[in-house]
C-alpha positions as CSV (number, residue, x, y, z in Angstrom):
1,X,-25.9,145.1,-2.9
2,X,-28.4,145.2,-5.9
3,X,-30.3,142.7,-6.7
4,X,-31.5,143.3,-9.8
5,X,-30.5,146.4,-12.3
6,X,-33.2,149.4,-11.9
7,X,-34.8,150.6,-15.9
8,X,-32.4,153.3,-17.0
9,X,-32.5,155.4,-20.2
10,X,-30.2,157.7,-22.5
11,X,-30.2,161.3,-22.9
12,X,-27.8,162.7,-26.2
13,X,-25.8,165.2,-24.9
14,X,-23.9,165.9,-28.2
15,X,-23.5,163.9,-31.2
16,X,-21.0,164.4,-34.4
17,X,-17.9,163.5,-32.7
18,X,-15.3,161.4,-34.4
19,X,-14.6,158.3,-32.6
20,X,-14.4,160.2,-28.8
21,X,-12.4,158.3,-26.4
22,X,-12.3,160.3,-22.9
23,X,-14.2,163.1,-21.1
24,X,-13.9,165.3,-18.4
25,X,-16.4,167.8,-16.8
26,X,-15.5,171.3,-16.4
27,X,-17.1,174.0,-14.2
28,X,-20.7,175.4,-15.4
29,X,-21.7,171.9,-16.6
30,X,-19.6,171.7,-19.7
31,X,-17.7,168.7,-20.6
32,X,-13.9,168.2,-22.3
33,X,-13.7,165.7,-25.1
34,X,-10.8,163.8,-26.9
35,X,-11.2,162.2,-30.6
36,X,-9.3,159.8,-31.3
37,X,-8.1,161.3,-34.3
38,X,-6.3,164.4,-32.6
39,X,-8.9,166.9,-31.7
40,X,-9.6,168.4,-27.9
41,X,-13.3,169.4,-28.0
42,X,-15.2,171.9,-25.0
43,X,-19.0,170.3,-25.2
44,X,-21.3,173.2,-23.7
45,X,-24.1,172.2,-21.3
46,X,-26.6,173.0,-24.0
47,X,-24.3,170.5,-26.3
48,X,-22.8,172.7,-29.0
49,X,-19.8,171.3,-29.5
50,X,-16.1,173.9,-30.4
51,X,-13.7,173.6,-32.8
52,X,-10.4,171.9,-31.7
53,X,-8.8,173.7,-29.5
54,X,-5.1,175.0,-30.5
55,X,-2.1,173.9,-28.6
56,X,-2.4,170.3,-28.8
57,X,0.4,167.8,-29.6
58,X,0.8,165.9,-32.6
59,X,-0.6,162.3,-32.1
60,X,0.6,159.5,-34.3
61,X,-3.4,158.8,-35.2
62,X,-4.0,155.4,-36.7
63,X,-5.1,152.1,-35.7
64,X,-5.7,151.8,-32.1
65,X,-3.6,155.2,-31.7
66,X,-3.9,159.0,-31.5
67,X,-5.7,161.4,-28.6
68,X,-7.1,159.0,-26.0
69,X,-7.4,160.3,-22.1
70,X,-8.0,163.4,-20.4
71,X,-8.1,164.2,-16.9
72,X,-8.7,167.3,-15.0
73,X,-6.4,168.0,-12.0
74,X,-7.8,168.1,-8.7
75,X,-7.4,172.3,-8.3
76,X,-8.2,172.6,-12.2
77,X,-10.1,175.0,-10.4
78,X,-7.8,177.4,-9.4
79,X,-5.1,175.9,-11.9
80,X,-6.7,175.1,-15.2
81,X,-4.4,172.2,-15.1
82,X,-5.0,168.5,-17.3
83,X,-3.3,166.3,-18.7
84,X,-3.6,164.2,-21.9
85,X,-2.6,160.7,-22.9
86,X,-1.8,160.0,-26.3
87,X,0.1,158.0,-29.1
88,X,3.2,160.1,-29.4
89,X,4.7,159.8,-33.1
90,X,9.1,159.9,-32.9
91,X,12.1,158.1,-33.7
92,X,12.0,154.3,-34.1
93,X,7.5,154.5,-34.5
94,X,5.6,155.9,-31.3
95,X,4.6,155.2,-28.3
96,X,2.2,156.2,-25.3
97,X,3.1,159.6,-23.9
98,X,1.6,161.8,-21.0
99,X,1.3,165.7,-21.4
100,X,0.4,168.5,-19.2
101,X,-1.0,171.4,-20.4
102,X,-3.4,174.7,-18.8
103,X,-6.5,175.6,-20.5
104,X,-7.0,179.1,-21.6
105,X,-9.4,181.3,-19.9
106,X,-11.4,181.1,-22.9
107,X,-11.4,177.1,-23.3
108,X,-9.9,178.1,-27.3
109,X,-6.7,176.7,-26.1
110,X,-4.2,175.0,-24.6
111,X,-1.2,176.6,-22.9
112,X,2.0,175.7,-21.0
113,X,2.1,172.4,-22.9
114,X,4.4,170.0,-21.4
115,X,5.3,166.1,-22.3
116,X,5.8,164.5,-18.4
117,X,6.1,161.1,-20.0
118,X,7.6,158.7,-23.0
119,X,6.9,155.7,-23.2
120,X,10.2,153.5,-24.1
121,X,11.5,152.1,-26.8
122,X,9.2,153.8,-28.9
123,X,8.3,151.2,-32.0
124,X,6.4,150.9,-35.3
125,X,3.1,149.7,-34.0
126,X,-1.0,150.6,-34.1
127,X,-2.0,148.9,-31.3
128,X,-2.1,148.7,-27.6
129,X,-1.4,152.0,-26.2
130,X,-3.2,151.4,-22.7
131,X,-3.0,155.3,-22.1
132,X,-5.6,155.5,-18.7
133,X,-5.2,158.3,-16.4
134,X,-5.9,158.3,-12.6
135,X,-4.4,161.3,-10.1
136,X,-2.7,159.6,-6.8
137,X,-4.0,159.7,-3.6
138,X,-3.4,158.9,0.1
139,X,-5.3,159.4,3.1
140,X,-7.9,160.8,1.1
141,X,-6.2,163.8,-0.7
142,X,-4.1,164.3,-4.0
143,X,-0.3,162.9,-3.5
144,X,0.8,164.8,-6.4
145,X,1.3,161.4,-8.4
146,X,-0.2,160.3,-11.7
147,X,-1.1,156.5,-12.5
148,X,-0.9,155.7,-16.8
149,X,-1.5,152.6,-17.9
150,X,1.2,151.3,-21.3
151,X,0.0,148.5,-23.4
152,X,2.7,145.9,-24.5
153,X,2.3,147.9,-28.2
154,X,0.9,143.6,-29.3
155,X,4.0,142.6,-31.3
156,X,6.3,143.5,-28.0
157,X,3.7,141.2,-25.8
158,X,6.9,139.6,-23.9
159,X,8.1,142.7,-22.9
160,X,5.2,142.9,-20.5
161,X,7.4,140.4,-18.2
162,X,10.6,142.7,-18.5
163,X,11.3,145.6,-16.6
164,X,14.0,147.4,-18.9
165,X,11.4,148.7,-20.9
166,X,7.8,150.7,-20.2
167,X,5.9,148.5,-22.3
168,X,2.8,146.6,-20.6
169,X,3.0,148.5,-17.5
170,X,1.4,150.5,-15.4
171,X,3.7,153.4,-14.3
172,X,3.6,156.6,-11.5
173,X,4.9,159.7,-11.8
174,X,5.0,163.4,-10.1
175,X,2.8,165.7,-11.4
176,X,6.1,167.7,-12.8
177,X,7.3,164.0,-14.4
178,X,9.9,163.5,-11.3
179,X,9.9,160.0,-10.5
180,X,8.5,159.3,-6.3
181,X,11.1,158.0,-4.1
182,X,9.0,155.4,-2.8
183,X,8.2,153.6,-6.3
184,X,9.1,149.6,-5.8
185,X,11.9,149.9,-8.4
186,X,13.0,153.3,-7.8
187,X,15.7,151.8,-5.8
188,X,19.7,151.2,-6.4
189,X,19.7,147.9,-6.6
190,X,16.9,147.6,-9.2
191,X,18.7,150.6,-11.2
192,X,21.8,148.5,-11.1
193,X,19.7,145.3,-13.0
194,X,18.0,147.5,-15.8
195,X,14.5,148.3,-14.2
196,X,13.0,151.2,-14.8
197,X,12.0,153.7,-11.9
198,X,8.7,155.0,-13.2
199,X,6.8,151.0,-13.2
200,X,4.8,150.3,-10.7
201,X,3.5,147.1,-11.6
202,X,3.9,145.1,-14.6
203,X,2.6,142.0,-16.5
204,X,-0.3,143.9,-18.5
205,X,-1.4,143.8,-21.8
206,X,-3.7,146.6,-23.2
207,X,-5.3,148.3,-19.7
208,X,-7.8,150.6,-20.6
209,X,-9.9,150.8,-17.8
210,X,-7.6,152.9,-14.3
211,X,-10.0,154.0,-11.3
212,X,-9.0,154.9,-7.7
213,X,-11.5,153.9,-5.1
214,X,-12.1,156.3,-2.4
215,X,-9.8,154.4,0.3
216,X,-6.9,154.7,-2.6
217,X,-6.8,151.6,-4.3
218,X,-6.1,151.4,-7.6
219,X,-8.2,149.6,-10.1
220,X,-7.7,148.4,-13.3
221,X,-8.9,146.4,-16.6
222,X,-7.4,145.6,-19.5
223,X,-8.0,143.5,-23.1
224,X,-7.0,139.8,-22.8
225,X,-6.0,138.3,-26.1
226,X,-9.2,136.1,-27.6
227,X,-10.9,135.8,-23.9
228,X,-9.5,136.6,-20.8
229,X,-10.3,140.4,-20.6
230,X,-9.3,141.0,-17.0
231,X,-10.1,143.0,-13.9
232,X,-7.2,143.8,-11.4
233,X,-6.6,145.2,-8.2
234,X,-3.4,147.5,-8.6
235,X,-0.6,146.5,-5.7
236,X,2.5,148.3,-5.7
237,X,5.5,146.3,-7.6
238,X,3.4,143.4,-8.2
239,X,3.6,140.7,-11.4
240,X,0.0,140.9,-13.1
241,X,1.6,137.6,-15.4
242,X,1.1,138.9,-19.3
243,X,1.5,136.6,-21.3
244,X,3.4,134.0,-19.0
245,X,-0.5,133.4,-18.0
246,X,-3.8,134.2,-19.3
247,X,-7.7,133.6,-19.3
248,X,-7.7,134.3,-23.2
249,X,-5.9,132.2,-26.2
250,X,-4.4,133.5,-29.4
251,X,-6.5,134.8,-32.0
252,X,-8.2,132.0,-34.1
253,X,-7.6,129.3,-30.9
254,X,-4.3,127.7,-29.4
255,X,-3.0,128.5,-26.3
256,X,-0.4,131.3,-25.3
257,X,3.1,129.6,-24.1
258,X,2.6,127.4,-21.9
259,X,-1.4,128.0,-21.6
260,X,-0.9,128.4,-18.1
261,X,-3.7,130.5,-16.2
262,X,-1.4,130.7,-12.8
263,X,2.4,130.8,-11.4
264,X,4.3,131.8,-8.5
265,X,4.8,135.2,-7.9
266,X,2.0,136.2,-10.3
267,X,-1.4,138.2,-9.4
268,X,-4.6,136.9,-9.6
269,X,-7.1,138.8,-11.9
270,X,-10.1,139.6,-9.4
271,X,-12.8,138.7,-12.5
272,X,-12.4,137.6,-15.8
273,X,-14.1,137.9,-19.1
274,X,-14.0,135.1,-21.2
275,X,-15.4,135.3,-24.2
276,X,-14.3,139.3,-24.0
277,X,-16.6,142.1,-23.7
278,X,-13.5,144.0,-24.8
279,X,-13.6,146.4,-21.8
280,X,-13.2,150.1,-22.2
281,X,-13.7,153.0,-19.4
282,X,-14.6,152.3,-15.6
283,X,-15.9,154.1,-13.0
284,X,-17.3,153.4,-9.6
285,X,-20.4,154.8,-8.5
286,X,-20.2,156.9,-5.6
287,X,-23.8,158.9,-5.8
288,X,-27.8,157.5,-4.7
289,X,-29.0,158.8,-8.2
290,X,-29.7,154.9,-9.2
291,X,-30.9,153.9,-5.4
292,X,-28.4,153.5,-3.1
293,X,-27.7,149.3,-3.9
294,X,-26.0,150.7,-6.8
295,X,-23.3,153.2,-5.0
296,X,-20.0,151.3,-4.4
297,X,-20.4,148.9,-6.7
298,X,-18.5,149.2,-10.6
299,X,-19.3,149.9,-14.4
300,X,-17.8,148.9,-17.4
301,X,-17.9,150.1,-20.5
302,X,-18.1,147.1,-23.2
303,X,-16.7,147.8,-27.0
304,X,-17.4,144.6,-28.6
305,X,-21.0,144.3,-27.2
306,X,-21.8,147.6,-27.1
307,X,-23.5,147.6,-23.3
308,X,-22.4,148.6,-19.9
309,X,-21.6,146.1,-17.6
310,X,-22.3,146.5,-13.8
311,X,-20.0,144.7,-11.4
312,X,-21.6,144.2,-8.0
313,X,-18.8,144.2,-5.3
314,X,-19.3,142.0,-1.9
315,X,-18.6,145.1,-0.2
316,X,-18.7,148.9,-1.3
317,X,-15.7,150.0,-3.2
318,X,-14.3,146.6,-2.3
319,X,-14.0,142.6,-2.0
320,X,-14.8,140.5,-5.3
321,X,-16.9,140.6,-7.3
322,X,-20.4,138.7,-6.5
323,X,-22.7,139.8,-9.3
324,X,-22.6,141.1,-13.3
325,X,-25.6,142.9,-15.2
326,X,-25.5,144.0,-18.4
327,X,-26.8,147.5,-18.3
328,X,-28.3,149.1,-21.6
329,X,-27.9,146.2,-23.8
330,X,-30.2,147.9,-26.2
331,X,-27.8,150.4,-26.6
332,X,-26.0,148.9,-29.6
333,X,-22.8,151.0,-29.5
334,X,-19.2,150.5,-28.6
335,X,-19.0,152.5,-25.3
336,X,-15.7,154.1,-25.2
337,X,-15.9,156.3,-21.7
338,X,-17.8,155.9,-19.0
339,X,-17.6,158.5,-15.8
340,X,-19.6,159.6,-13.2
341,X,-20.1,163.3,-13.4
342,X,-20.7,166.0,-10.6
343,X,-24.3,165.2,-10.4
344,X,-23.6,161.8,-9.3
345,X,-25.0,160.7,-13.6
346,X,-23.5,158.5,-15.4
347,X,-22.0,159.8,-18.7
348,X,-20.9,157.5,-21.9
349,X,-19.0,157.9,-25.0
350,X,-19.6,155.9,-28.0
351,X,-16.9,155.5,-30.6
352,X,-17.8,155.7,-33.8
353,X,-17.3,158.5,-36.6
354,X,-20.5,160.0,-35.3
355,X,-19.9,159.1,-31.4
356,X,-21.8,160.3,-29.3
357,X,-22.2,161.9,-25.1
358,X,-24.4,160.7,-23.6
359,X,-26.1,161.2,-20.4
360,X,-27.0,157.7,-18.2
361,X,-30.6,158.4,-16.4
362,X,-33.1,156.4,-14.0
363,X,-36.4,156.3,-15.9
């Protein structure tokens, strides 16, 4: 467990991207870029940035919304497959959708473009799209399932507690947007009372933070309301309580409902944020670049402070959480992404019209 947080320092790896929101790493130490406005960008080692790439779906951009995650499946390798999260515009407003697509040989575009996953009811909204990625796994190895995380679109917040609709969920799919047998309400008797099969746990609000740890267990943040920003651990079928309980009160003060902060049959958050750091990106640290106190333990990207926070775990990759540092808090910008890349270095986005990459070393 670290003790205290060793002196790190930035490296730019590109700059001039408009308000980026995810990244991936591709082979030969180039990167993959969303912006939120609708553009996929290949970053090359050497940081030259591309045009967008062709082949992408529309995104209704605006607000909170447009092209948000990307992640690489496991054999991109050998299959050039990802898949991209986004704000999907259609009938009724838009909602968070999930799309798998190949990219081309020569990273100009992409091909084989296929939605997996809509989001429902679709409504007018801006906000709260969620719209974190994280690939399955059990006993170490790809399951061919895909986590995504769906915000409660704000104005739909009840909804979260409802499980006739997709909104303020966190849902699992196949790979080929089947739905898995063994998913909690994948099940006649929950068919028969409205549920739908793709949940896998409900009660969230705006996660934008989805992790796996390496024994499999899913991790996830999300926004609270004013306050009560949240970190989870993800159980299958489980109640995570939006907005029947919260850490966090409505905007300008007063409580939500019944200001409750616990009830039967509801999870536990395993670390709160109140006031909110406004939490975006996580990754765990698996490498000894930063000394080896520092691998199993958290990081969290923080928009409204513009740091990253480090949560020390009681045990590697697990338990609660015993210790937070603020990490960078020179850095002054909203950090969007945060991921740990093949070299075992952190890497950060910052989202602003001129966001930046940037690479996380130990001085």
């Amino acid at each position: 467990m670290a003790q205290t947080a060793p002196a790190l320092r930035v490296e730019v790896v590109a700059s001039q991207l408009q308000s980026p929101w995810a990244v991936a790493f591709l082979p030969e130490g180039r990167f993959l870029v969303t912006e939120r406005p609708g553009a996929l960008r290949v970053v090359e080692a050497n940081g030259a940035v591309s045009a967008p790439l062709a082949g992408v779906p529309p995104v209704a951009a605006g607000g909170q919304g447009g092209l948000l995650d990307v992640l690489l499946d496991s054999d991109f390798a050998t299959n050039r497959t990802l898949y991209l999260c986004y704000s999907e515009p259609g009938s009724g407003g838009n909602s968070t959708a999930l799309t798998r697509a190949q990219l081309s040989d020569d990273r100009s575009r992409l091909q084989n473009v296929r939605v997996l996953f809509s989001q429902q009811p679709k409504v007018a909204s801006s906000a709260h799209f969620g719209c974190r990625i994280a690939e399955g796994r059990q006993a170490g190895r790809p399951d061919g399932t895909l986590f995504v995380t769906l915000g409660d679109r704000f104005s739909r917040k009840d909804d979260a507690q409802r499980l006739d609709t997709h909104h303020g969920k966190v849902v699992r799919i196949g790979k080929d947007g089947s739905v898995p047998a063994d998913n909690p309400f994948n099940t006649p008797a929950a068919q028969r009372d409205g549920a739908l099969p793709q949940i896998w746990s409900y009660g969230h609000r705006n996660p934008q933070g989805l992790v796996l740890a390496p024994d499999g267990t899913l991790w996830e943040h999300e926004h609270g309301p004013q306050g009560g920003d949240e970190l989870n651990v993800i159980s299958r079928g489980r109640n995570y309580g939006w907005p029947a309980i919260t850490y966090g009160e409505n905007y300008g003060g007063g409580k939500i409902g019944a200001g409750l902060t616990a009830q039967p049959g509801m999870e536990q958050p395993l670390h709160t944020w109140v006031p909110s750091i406004a939490p975006s990106g996580m990754a765990f640290i698996t490498s000894e670049r930063y000394g080896k106190a520092w691998a199993g333990n958290l990081v969290v990207g923080s928009l409204k402070f513009g740091y990253l926070a480090l949560l020390e775990l009681s045990a590697p990759f697990s338990g609660k959480v015993v210790r937070e540092s603020k990490l960078l808090p020179e850095l002054g910008e909203r950090v969007r992404d945060v991921r740990q890349g093949p070299d075992g270095l952190l890497y950060l986005l910052t989202d602003s019209p001129n966001g930046r990459l940037l690479r996380v070393l130990p001085r």
